[in-house]
BAMI-751352 format. One record per atom (N, C-alpha, C, O, CB): x, y, z negated. Coordinates in steps of 0.02 Angstrom, whole numbers, plus 32768, in hexadecimal, padded with zeros to 4 digits. Each point is the difference from the previous one (the first is absolute). Glycine has a CB too. Example, Ala and Ser with C-alpha at 12.3 -4.5 7.8 and 13.67 -1.06 7.14 Angstrom:
<recs>
82947EE47E7A7FD3803B8000802D803C800080347FFF7FDF7F6D7FC67FE3804D80708062802A803B7FFD7FD980377FDB801980377FF880227FA98074
</recs>
This chain:
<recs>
B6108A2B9730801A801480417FF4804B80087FC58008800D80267F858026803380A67FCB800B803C80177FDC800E804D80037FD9802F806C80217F847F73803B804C7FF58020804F80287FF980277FE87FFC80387FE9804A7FAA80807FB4801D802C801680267FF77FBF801E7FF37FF7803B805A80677F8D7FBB7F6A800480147FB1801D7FB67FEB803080007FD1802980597FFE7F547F76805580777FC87FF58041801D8017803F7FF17FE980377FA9802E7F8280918017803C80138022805980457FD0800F8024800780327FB4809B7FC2802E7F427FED80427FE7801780007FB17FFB80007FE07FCB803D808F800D7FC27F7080837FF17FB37FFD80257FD1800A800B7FEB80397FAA80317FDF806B7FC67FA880327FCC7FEA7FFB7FC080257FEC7FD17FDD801280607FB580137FC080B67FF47FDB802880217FBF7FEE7FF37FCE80227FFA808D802880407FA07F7E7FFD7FC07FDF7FE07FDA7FCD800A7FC67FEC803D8059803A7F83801F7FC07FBD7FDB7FDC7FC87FFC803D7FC97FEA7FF3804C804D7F847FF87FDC80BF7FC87FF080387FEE7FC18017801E7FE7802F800280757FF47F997F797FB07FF27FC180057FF87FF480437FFF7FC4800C7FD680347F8C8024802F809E7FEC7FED803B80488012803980017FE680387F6C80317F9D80B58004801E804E7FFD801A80287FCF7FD9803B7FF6800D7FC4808480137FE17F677FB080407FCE7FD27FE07FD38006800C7FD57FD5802E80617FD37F8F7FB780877FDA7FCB801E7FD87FDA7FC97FF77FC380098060803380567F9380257F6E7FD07FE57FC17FD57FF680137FDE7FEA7FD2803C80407FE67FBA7FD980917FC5802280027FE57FA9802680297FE780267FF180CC7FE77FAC7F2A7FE97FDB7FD880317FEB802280287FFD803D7FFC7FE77F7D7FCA8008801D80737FD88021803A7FBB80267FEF7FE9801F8030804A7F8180137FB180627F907FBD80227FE78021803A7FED7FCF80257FFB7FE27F7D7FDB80828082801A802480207FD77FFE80027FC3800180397FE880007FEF80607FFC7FA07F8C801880087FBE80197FCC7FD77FE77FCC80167FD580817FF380647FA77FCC80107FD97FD47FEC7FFF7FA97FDA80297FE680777FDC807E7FCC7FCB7F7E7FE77FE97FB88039801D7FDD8039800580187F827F887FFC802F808B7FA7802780317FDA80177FD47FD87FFA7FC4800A7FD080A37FFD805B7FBB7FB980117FDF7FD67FE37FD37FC780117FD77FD68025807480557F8D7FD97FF07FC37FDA7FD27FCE7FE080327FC380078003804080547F96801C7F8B80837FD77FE880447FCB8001801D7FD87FDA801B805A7FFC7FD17FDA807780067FB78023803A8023801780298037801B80067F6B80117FBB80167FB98070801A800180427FD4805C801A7FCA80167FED80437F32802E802380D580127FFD80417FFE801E8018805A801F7FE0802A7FF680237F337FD1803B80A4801080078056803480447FEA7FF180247FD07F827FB1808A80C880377FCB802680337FFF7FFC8028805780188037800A80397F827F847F938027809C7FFC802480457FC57FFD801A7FE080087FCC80857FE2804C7F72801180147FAA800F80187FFF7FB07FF580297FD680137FBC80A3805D7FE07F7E7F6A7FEF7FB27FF97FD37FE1802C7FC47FF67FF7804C801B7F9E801D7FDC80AC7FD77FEC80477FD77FD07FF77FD07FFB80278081801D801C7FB77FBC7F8D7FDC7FA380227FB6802F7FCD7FC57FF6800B80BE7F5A7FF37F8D80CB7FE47FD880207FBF7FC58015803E7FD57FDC80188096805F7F6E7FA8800E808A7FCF800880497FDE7FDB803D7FC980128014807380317FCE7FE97F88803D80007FE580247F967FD87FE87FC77FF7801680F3800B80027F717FF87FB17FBC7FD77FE77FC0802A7FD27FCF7FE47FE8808F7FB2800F7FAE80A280067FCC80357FEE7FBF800280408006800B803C806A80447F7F7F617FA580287FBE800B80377FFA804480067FE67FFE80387FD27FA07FA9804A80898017801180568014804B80178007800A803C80087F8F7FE07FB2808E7FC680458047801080277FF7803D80417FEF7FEE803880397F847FAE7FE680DF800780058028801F802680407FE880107FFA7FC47F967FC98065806C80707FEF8019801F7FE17FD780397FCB801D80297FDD80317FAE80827F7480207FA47FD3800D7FBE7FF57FD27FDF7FCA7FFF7FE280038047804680657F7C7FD17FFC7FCF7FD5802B801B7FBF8035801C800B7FBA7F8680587FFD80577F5F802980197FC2800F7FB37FE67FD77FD67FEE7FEB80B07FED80907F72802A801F7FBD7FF280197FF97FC1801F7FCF7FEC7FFE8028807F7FD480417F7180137FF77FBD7FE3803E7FDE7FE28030801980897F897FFF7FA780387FA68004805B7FD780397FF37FCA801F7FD07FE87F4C806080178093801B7FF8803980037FC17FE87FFA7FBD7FC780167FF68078803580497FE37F9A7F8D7FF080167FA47FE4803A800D7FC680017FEA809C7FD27FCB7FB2806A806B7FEA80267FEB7FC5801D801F7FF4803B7FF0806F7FC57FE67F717FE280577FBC800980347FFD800280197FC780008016801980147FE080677FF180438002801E80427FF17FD0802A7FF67FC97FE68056808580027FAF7FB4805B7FEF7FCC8032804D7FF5802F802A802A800F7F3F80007FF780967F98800780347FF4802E7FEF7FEE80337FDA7FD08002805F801E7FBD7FE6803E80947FDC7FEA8032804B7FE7801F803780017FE47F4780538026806D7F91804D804C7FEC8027802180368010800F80337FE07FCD7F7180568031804580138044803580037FE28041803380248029801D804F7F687FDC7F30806C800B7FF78030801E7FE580357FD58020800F7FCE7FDA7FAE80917FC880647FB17FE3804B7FED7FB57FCC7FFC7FF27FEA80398063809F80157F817F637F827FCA7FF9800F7FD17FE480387FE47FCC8013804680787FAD7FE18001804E7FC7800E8059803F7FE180337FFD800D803C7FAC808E7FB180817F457FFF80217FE18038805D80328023802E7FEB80237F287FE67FFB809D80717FC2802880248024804B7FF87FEE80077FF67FC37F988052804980937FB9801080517FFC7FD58000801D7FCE7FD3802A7FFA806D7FD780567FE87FF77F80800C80277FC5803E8041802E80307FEE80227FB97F927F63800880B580728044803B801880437FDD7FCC80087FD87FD27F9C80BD8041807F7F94801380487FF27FDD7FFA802D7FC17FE78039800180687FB280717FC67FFB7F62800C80257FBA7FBA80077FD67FFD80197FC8806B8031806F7F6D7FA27FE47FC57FFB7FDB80077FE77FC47FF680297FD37FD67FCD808780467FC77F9280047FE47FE1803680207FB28037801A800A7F9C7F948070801B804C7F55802A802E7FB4801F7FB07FE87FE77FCB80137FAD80BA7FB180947F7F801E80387FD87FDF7FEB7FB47FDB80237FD07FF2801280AF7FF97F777F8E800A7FF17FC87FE77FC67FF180437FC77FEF7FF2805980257F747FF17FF280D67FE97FEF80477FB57FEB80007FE37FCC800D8095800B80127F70807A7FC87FD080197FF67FE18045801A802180357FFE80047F807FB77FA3804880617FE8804A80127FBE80237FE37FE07FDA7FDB80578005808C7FB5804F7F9F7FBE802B7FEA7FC67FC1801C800D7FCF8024802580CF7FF37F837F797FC77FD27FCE80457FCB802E7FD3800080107FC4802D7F4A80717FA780B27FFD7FC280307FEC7FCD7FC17FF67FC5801380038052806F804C7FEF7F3C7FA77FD27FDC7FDB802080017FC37FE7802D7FDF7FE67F908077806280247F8880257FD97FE6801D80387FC77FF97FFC7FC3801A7FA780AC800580807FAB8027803D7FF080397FDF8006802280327FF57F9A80167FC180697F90805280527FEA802580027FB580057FF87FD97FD08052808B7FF77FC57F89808280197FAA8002802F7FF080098032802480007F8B7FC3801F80427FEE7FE780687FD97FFF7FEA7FD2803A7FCD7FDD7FFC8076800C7F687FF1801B80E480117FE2803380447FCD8001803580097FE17F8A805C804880367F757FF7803E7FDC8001800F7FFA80407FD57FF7802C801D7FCF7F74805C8040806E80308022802280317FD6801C80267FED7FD37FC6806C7FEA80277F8A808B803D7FE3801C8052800A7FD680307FDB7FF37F80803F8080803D802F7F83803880107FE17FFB7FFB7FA67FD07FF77FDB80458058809C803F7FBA7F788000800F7FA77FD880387FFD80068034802180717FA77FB77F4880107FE480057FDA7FDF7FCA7FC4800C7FF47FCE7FDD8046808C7FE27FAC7FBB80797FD47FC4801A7FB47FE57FEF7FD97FDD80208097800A7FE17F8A80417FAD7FCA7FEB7FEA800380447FB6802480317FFA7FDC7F2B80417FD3808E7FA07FF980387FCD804680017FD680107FCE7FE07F668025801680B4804B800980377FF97FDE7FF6802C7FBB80277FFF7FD0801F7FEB80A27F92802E7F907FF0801A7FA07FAC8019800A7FE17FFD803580B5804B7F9B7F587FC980027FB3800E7FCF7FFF80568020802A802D80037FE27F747F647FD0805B80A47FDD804D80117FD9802B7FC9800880377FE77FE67F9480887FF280107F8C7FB2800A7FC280257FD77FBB80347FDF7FFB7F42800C806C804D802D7F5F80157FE87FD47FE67FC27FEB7FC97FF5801B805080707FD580007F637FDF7FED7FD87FF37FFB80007FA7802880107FD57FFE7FC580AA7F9480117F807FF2800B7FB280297FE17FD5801880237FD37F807FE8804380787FAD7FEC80217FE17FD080307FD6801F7FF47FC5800D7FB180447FAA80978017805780217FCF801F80257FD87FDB80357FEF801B7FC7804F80367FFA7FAA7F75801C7FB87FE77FC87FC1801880117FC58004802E807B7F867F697FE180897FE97FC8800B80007FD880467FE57FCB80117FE680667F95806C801080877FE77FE2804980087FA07FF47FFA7FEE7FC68041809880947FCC7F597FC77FF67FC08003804C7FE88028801D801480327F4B7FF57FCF80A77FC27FCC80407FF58013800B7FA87FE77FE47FE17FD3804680B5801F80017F56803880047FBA7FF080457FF77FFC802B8007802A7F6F7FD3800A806980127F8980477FF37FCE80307FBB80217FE67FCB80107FCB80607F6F80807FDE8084803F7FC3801B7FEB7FD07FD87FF680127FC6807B802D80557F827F787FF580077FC27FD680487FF97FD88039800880167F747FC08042803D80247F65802B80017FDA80137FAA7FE97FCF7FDA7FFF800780AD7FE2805B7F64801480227FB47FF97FDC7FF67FD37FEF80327FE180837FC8803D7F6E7FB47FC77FE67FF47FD780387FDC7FCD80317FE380177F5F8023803380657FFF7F7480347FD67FCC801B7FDA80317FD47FF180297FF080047F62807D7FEF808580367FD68015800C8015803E80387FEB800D7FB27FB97FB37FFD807F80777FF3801E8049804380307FF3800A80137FC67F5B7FEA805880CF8019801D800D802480267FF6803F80137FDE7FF5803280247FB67FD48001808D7FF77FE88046800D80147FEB804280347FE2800E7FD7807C7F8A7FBF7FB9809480027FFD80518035804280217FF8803B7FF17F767F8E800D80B680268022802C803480127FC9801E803B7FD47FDE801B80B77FE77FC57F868088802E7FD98017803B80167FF780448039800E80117FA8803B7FA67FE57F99807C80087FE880358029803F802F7FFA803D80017F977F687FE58099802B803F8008803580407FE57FF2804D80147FCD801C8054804C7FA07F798006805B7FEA8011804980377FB2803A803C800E7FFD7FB180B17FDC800E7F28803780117FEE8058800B801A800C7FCB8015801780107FC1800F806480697FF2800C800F80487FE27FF580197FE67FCC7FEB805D8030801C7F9B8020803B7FD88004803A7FB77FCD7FF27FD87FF7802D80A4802180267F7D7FCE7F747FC97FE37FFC7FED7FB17FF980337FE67FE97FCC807F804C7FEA7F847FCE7FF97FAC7FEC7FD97FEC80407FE5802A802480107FD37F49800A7FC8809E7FC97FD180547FD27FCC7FCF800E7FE97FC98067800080BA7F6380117F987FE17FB67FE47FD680117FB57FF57FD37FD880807FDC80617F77808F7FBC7FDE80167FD07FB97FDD7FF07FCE801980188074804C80057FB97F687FBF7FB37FDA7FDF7FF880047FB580207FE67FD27FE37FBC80877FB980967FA97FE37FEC7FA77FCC7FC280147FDF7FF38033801B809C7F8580107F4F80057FCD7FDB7FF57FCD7FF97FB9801880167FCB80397FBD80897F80801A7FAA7FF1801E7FB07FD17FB97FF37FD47FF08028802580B67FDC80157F327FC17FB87FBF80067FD4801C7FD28011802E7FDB802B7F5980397F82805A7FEC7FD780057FD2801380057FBB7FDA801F7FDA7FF07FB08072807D80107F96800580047FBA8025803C7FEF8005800E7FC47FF57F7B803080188091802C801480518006805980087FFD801B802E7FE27F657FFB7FD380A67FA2807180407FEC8018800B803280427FD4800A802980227F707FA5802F80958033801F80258040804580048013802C80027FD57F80803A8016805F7FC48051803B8000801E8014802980447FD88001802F801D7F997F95804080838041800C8030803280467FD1803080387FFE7FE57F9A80887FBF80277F62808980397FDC8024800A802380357FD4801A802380187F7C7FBA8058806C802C802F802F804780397FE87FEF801B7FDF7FD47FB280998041803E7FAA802C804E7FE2801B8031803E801C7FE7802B80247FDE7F5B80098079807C7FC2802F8044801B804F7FE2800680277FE57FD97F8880857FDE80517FA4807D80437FE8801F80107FB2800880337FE07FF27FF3808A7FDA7F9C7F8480507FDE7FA9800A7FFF7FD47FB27FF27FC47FFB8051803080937FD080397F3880017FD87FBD7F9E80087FDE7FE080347FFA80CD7FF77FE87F3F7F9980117FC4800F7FD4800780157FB2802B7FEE7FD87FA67FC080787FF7807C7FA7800B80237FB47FAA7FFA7FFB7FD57FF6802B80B080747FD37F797FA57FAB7FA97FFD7FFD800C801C7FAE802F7FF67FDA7F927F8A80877FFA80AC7F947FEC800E7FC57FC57FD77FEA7FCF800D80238061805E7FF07FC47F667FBE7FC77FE77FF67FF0800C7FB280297FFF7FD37FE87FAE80937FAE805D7F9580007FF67FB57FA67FE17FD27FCE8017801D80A680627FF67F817F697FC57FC27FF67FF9800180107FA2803280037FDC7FB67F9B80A57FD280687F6C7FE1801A7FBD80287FC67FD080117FC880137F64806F801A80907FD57FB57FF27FE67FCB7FD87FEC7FB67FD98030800080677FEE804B7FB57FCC7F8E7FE27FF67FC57FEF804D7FD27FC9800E7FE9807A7F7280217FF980AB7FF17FF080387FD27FFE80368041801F7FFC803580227FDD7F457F8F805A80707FF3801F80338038804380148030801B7FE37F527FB47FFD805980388065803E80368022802E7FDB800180268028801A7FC580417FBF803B7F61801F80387FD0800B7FFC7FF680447FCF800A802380317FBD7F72803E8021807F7FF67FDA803280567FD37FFD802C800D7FD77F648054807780737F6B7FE9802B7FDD7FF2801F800C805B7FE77FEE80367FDD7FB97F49806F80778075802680068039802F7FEB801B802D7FEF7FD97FB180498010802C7FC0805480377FCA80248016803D80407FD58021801D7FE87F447FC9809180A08029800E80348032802A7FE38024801E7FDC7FD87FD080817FEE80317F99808080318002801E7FFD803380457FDE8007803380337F847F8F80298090801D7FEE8058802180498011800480317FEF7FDF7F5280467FDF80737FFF8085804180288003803A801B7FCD803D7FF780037F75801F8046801F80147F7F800C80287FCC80427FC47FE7803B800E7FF57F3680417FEC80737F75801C80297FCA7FE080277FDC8028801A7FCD7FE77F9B802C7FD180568015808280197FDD80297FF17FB4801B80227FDB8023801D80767FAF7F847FA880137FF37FBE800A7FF77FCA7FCA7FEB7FC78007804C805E80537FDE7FFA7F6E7FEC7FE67FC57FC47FE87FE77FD4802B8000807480107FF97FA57F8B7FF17FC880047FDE7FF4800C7FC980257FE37FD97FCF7FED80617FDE80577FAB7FFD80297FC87FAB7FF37FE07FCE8012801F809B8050801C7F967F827F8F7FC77FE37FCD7FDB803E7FCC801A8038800080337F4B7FFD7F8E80737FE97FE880197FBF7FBF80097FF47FDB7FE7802A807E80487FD57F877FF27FCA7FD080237FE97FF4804B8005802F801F7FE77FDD7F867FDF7FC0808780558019803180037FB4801D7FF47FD67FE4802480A7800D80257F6B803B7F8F7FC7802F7FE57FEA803D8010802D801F801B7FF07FAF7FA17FB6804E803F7FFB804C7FFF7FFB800E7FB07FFB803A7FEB7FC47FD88093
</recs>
C-alpha cells in the first residue's frame, strides 16, 4: 500500500459503513480471527481500569493504543492526529488513538518492527482430502438478530442467528487428526444451503 492510498478512504472497503462490523466492533477474518476495525467497546466496557489513561491495545511495533481521548482526559485538537491516527507522547514517544471517524483505529505502523514475517497470524482453514474449498463469507446487510455461541466440553461449537426471520448457523467440532475440524454451515454466503466437510489449519 503506498502513502498516497493511506490519505485516501475507499468507503467501499469500509467494514463499518459496509456493515461488517458486530456490535463490539469487530469481526472474524479469513482465517478466523476474530479482530476489531473501530474502538472495541464491549472490549472496554469490561476492562477494570476502563479510562482514558487506559492503553487498549499496542502496536507490532511498541506503541500504545489509547481511545478517542488525550490520556489526561482532554479532546484530541483537530488535526492532531498523522495518517496512521497517531500522535507524539512524551511517555511513549508516539500512540495510536482510535477515532469516530476513518480510519477509526490504527491505520499503519509508525515505529519499526523487527521481523515482520513473525508477527502472528492465523492462516484460512484449508479443505481436507474430499472437502470443498470454503467460498468467502459475506456480511448480512444491516446485521443478523438472535446471535448464540455455544461451545460443549468436547470442544463442538456453534454460532446460531437469524436474518430476515430465516435461521442460519456455523457449527463445527475436532476431529481425530489434529487442527481438523468437521464442519457444517447454513449461511447467507450460500443462501441457505447446507454445506459439509473437513477443514484444517
Amino acid at each position: 500500500m503506498s502513502e498516497a492510498d493511506l490519505y485516501h478512504h475507499q468507503t467501499q472497503h469500509d467494514t463499518l459503513l459496509t456493515e461488517q462490523l458486530d456490535v463490539c466492533g469487530g469481526h472474524a477474518g479469513r482465517g478466523d480471527d476474530y479482530h476489531y476495525h473501530v474502538t472495541p467497546t464491549c472490549m472496554i466496557e469490561e476492562m477494570k481500569n476502563a479510562g482514558d489513561d487506559a492503553i487498549i491495545g499496542w502496536g507490532f511495533d511498541g506503541f500504545p493504543l489509547f481511545g478517542k481521548n488525550n490520556p489526561d482526559g482532554t479532546p484530541i485538537a483537530d488535526q492532531a492526529l498523522d495518517v496512521c491516527n497517531g500522535q507524539a507522547d512524551d511517555t511513549y514517544g508516539y500512540r495510536y488513538h482510535t477515532t469516530d471517524d476513518a480510519p477509526y483505529i490504527i491505520q499503519c505502523l509508525m515505529g519499526d518492527v523487527a521481523d515482520f514475517d513473525s508477527l502472528p497470524r492465523i492462516a484460512p482453514l484449508r479443505p481436507a482430502e474430499g472437502s470443498l474449498r470454503m467460498e468467502p463469507g459475506r456480511p448480512p446487510a444491516g446485521g443478523v438478530d438472535d446471535l448464540v455461541f455455544t461451545q460443549s466440553d468436547s470442544g463442538s461449537r456453534s454460532l446460531d442467528y437469524s436474518y430476515k426471520g430465516e435461521a442460519y448457523y456455523i457449527r463445527y467440532k475436532p476431529t481425530d487428526a489434529q487442527d481438523c475440524y468437521e464442519v457444517e454451515t447454513k449461511t447467507v454466503t450460500n443462501d441457505g444451503a447446507v454445506k459439509t466437510g473437513v477443514y484444517c489449519r
